[in-house]
Residue, then its C-alpha position, 0 to 999 in steps of 0.5 A: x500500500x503506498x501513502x503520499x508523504x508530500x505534494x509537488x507544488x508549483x507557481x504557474x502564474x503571478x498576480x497583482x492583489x488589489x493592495x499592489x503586491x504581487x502574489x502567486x498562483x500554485x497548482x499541484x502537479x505531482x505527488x511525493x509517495x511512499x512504497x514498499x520499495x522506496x520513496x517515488x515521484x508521481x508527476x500527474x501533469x507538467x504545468x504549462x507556464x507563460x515563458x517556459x516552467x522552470x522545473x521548480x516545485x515546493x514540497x509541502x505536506x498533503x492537502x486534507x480535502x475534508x476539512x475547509x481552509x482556515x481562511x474558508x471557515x465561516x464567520x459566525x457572528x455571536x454578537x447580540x446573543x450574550x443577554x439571551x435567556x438561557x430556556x426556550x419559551x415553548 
């Protein structure tokens, strides 16, 4: 059985933010995995980069797909909920 230890990441586009800065655009493009005969490489695709892909990617730890990124988590706003009584009147 084979488990992915890292994904292969790599920037395939930059942008300007509406502050000014200029932020990157990261695909995954393959995956690090562990085998009963040794660490491999599976590349899934070859990004396809204006002026040619570098060869560059980022080794970072897997994704967890179930669970919602920190900055997608909703805002719940509990403000006006503190002087609620307690029992529900029905």
């Amino acid at each position: 059985m084979s488990k992915t230890k890292k994904e292969l990441v790599a920037v395939i586009e930059k942008y300007t933010d509406a502050n000014g800065q200029e932020k990157n655009v990261y695909r995954t493009v393959g995956r690090l995995i562990e085998t009963k005969y040794g660490d491999m490489v599976k590349i899934d695709n070859i990004p396809i980069v204006k002026g040619g892909w570098d060869g560059w990617c980022y080794l970072n730890e897997p994704f967890d797909r179930t669970k919602p990124r920190e900055d997608q988590k909703p805002k719940i706003d509990r403000s006006g909920f503190d002087d609620m009584e307690s029992d529900i009147p029905f």
